[in-house]
Each structure stands twice: as C-alpha cells, then as structure tokens.
C-alpha positions in Angstrom: 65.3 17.1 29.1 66.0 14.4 25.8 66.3 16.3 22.7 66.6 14.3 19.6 68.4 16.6 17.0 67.5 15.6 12.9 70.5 16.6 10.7 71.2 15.4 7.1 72.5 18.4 5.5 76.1 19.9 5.6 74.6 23.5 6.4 72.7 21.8 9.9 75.8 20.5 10.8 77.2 23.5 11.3 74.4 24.9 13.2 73.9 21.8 15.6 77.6 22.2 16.1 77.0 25.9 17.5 73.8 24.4 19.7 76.0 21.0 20.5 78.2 23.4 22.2 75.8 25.3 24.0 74.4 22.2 25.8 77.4 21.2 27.1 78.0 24.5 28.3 74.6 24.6 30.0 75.2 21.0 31.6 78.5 22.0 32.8 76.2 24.7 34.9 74.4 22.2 36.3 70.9 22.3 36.9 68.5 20.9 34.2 70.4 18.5 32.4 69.7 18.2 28.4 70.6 15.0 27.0 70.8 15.4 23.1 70.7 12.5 20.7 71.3 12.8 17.1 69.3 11.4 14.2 71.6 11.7 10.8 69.0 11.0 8.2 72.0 10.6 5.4 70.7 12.5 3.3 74.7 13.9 2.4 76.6 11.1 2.4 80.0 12.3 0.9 82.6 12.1 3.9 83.7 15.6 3.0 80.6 16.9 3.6 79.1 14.9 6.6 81.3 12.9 8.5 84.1 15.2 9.0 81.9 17.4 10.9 81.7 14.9 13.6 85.5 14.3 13.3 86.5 18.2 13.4 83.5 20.2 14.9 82.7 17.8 18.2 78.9 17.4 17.1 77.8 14.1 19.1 77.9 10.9 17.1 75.1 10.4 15.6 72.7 7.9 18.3 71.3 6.7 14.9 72.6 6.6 11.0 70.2 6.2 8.7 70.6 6.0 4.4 67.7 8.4 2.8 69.9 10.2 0.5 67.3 9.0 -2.3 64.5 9.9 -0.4 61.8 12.4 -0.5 60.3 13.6 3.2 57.7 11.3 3.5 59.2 8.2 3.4 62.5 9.5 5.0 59.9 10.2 7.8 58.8 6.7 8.1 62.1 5.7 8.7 62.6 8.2 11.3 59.8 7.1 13.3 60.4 3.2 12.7 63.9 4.2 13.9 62.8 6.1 17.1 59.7 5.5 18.1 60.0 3.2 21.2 62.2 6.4 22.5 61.0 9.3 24.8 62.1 12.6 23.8 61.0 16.2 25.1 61.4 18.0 21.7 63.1 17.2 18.4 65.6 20.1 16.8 65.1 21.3 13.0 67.5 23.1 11.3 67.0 25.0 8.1 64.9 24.1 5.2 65.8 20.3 4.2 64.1 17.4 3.4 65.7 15.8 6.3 63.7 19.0 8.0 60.6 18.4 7.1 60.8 14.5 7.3 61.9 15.5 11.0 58.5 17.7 11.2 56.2 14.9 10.0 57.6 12.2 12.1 57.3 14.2 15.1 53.9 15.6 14.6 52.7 11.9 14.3 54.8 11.1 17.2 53.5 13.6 19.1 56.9 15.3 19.9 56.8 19.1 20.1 58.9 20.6 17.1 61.8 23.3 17.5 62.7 25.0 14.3 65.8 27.2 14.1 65.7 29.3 11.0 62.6 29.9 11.2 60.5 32.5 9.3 63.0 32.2 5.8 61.3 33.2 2.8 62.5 33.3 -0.7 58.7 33.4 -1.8 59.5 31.4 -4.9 56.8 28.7 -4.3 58.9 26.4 -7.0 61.4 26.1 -4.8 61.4 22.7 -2.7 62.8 24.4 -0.1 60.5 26.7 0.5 57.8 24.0 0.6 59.9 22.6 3.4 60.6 25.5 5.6 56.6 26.4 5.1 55.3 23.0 6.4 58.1 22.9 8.9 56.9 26.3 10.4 53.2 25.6 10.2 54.2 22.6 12.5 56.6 23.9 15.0 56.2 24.7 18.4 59.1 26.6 19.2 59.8 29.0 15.8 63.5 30.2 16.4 63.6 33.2 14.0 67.6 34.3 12.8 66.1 37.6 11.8 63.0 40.5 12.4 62.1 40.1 8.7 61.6 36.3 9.6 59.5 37.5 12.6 57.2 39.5 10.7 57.0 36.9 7.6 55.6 34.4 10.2 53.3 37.3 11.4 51.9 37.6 8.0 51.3 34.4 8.0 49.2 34.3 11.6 51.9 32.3 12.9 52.7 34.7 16.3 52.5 32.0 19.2 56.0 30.3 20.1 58.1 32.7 18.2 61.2 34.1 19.1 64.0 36.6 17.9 67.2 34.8 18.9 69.0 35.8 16.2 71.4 33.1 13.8 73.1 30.3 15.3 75.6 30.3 11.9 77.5 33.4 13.4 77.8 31.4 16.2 79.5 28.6 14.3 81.4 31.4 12.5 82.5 32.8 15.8 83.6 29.1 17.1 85.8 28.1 14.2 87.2 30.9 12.8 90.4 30.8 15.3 90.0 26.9 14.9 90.5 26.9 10.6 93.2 29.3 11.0 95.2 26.9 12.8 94.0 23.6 11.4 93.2 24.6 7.9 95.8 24.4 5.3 94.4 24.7 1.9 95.9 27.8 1.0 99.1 26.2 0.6 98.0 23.4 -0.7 96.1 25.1 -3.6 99.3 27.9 -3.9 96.6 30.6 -2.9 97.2 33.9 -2.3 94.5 35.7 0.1 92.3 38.2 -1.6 94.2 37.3 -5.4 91.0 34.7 -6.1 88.1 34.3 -6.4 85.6 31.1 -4.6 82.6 29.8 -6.5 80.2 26.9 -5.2 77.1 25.4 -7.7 74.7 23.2 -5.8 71.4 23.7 -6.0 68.4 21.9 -8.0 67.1 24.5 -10.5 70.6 25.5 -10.8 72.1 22.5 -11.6 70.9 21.4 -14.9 73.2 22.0 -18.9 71.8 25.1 -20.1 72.0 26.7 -16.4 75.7 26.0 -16.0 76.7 26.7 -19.3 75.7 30.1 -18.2 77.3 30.2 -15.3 80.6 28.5 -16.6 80.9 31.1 -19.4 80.8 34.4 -17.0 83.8 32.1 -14.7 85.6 31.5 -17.8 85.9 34.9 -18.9 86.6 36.5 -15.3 88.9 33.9 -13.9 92.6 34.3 -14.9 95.8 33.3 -13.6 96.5 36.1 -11.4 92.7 36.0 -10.3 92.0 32.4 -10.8 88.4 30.7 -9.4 88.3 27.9 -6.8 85.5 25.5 -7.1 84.8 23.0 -4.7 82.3 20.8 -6.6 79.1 19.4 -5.5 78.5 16.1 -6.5 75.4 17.0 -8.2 76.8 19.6 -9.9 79.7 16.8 -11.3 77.2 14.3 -12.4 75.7 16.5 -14.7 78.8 18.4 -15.8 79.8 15.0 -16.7 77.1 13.7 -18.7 77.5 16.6 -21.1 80.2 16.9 -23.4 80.2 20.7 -24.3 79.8 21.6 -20.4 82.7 19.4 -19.6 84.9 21.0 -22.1 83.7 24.7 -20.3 84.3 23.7 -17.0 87.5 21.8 -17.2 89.1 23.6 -20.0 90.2 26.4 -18.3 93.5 26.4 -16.1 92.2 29.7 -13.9 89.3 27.7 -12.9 90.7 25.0 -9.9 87.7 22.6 -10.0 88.1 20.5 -6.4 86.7 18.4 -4.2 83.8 19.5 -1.4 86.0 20.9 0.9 85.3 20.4 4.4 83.7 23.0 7.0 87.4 24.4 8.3 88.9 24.5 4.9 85.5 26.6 3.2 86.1 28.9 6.6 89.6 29.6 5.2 88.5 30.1 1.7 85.8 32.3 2.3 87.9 34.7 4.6 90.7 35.0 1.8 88.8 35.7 -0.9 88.4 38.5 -2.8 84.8 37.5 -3.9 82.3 35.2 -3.8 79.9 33.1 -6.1 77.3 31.2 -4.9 73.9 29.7 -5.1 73.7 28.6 -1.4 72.0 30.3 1.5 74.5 29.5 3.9 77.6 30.9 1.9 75.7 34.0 1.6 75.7 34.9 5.4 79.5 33.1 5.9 80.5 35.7 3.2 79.0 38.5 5.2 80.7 37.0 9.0 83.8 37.0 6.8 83.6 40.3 5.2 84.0 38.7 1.8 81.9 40.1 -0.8 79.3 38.0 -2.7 77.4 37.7 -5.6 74.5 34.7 -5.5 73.6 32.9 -8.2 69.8 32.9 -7.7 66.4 34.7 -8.2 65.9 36.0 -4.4 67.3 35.2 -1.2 66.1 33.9 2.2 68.8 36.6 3.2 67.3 39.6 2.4 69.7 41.9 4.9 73.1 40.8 3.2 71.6 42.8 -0.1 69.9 45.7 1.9 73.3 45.8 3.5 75.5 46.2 -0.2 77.4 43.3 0.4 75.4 40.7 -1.4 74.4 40.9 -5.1 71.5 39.1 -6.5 72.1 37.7 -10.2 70.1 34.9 -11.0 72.7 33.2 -13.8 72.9 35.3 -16.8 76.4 35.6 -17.7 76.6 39.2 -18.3 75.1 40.0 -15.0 77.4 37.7 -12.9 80.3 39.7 -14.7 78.8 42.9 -14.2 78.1 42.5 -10.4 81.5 41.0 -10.0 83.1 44.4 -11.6 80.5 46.9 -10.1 81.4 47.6 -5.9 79.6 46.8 -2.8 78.2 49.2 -0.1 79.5 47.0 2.6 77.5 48.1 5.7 77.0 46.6 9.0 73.7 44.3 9.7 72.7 43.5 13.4 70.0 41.2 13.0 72.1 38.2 13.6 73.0 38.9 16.7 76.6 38.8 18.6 77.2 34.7 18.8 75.3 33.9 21.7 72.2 32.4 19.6 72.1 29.4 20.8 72.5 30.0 24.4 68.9 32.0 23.8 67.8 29.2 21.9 68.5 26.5 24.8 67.5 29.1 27.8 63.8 28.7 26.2 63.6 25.6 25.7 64.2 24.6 29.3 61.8 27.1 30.3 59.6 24.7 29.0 56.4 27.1 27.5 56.2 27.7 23.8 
C-alpha cells in the first residue's frame, strides 16, 4: 500500500509522527507492507517549527518539499498535483484543518486518490473562521473520516456524512504518550529560561482573527497585569504574531516592556512538551495546546470564541475567554473542575487508524 502523507503545519507534524510510528510498527509485522511518502507543502517554514520535527521526532523526510507558505488552497493544490501526479498512491493522509489540508483534499479528488482525514468531524461552528471552511470541505471529500471524538461522530451525522466514519479516538495523545519520556530527557529549557515548574505561567498567540493591534493589546494588558516575577509568563512567539507586534509602536512597548513577560522564540515540539507539563497554567488560542494542556494535566484558559474541543471545557479544565482582558484575568484566578475525559482514547489511535486502512473498505 503507497500512502502519500500532506503536512505543512507544525500541529500535523506531530500527528504524522504518532501514525509514522505506527507504520513502521505494522511493517515490522510483516504482512501488507505500507510505504509512506511525505508531501511538506511549506506552508511553516521557520526551522523551529518544521524542520526539527524531522530532526527530533523520526517523521520520514519529506519525498517532496515544496514553498506555499504564501499560498491559499487552491493554488497550493496545483502544485501538489504538478508535483505528484505521475505517482501511484493508494490514499493520501490529511491531518487537521490547514490550508495545506484542504489543498491536500482538492488535489486528490482531481487525482482521483481516495482521501483519509484524521480529525475529522471538528467543529467550532464559527463559519468566519478559515479553518472551519477547511475542515468542512476536507470532510465533505474524504473517504476515510477518522473522528478523535463521539461529538465529531455525531457532527458528521448531522451533517449526513455516516459512510467511512470511524471513532478511533486522537492520534495527539498518542504523540503525547511517545515523547513525553523523550522531552524529559532531551529537553532542557527549564534551565535555560531559570524556570521553576508550576511558578509560571505559558502563553502562545497565533491565530488570524487573533492576531491583529486592538486584539493583542487586549491580550497583552490581562499578561501584563498577571505576570510577575515570582509568576512570570513565557511566550514563545509566533512569527505572525511578531510582525504585527512590531509594526505598532504602543503594542511593542506592551509586550516587551514588561520583565515577567519572557517573550522567546517558537520553541520546538520537545521543549513546548516540557513547558506545558511544568506549568501552572496555560494561555492559548490554539486547538492543539488545548488538548496537550489536558494530556499534561496543565490547566488552560483559550483565548477564543469556541473550541473544536468541546470535552476539555465539559471536563473543567479548559476555560473559554475569547480576549477581553478582564475575563482572561478572571478565569486565570477562578479554579478548574479537572475531571477525567475518555474520548481520546489510551494512545493506540493510530494503530486503529492504519488497521482500517489496510482493510481496504471505507
């Protein structure tokens, strides 16, 4: 079986690293061999936040390396086909909600390549979101609909979208699982940033809506008045995020003028495992960090209208805030319930999620 893997994105690294692993288990069983080739669209092209996961997490080198950082799905898809299409392949692998996804997703419908999404089913049901147009389309496409969740199951249901899926729970607690142990013994940015665990708190800014002057000055007011030296904030910084905190003057002097605030640079995947184990709490906009906060038993408070992740909230150990500065400070001060969820399984995800595929049937 040829699978050709799409990745672009430093959260589908992760996940392809859980699945990588899973294939080479099932090869060394023998039997029906998967060859996997990897498609890295470049849509993250910061070293930090691609390249080491190839170095550190022993994801295949990328077969092909493409540059479509600038590029929206369509056009990234064209590449993707002008870039494989004189190859064979028995299904291409989707992670997540991208547009290195749904570029994925067009080029293999017009290739005629049956589709495999894993995470599928997510919905924030903001329709402004771009990646909720993404996962949508993805889904709609997919042969193979790899849900992390039940509530995924039944938002596919709703949507008449039955055939193909399956509850395999999430392929991120796998990864979690994996490298752990790993970070523990690799990692040491603790000691490099004189940290002590659960005495700070981590903070990451990425995402489009999010991203923009009067947005961050919100957010940078709540971290300047909760971050202090005995609780100070680390923030590995999205280069997004810096471009625009550096075209504005005012912002600049928020975000950098406080010493409790350690502004860094993206971290790479063992050193975020270390910093979302020790600490105390965590700020975030992304969906990934959510769920690693929850593996981690790390409490966290998100930075956005909804969440894909629905059972972190149910569960009290997720707060949702949007990015009003008096309500990021108030859920950082108020506790958590901090019960247990069992949707996502107990790491063996992806070991579903390759058992069905080389049965073949949908």
């Amino acid at each position: 079986m040829r699978i050709l893997t799409i990745i672009g994105a430093r959260p589908q690294f992760i996940k392809a690293a859980a699945v990588s692993s899973a294939i080479n288990a099932h090869n060394k069983q023998g039997g029906n061999r998967i060859d996997e080739f990897i498609l890295h669209t470049g849509q993250h092209y910061d070293h930090n936040m691609s390249q080491i996961f190839f170095d550190d997490l022993a994801i295949p080198k990328p077969a092909w390396q493409l540059n479509c950082s600038a590029m929206m799905p369509e056009p990234m898809s064209e590449e993707i086909i002008a870039t494989v299409k004189s190859e064979k392949f028995d299904c291409v692998l989707l992670y997540g909600d991208t547009y290195s996804t749904l570029a994925g997703a067009l080029a293999a419908e017009k290739l005629q390549i049956p589709i495999a999404h894993i995470e599928a089913g997510l919905r924030s049901f903001n329709n402004a979101m771009p990646e909720e147009h993404n996962r949508i389309e993805t889904d709609r496409r997919a042969n193979w609909l790899f849900c992390p969740t039940r509530t995924a199951v039944k938002n596919l249901a709703d949507e008449g979208l039955t055939h193909g899926v399956h509850l395999v729970g999430d392929v991120m607690y796998d990864a979690a699982l994996m490298f752990a142990g790993i970070a523990s013994k690799k990692s040491d940015i603790l000691t490099h940033l004189n940290l002590r665990e659960k005495d700070f708190y981590l903070a990451t800014i990425h995402r489009a809506e999010n991203t923009n002057s009067d947005k961050l000055t919100d957010i940078f007011s709540a971290l300047s008045d909760v971050a202090t030296v005995e609780t100070p904030i680390v923030l590995p910084l999205h280069p997004r995020t810096r471009n625009v905190i550096e075209g504005d003057a005012c912002l600049k002097a928020l975000a950098f003028g406080n010493n409790a605030i350690n502004i860094i640079e993206p971290a790479n995947y063992l050193d975020m495992i270390m910093l979302e184990k020790s600490a105390k709490l965590i700020l975030t906009d992304s969906g990934g960090i959510q769920k690693e906060a929850y593996f981690h038993q790390t409490p966290c408070v998100t930075l956005r209208e909804e969440t894909e992740w629905v059972e972190t909230v149910s569960a009290g150990w997720n707060k949702i805030v949007g990015t009003d500065a008096e309500k990021i400070k108030s859920a950082i001060n108020s506790p958590f319930a901090k019960l247990a969820i069992t949707d996502y399984g107990s790491g063996d995800s992806a070991q579903k999620i390759i058992k069905i595929l080389c049965n073949g049937n949908y």
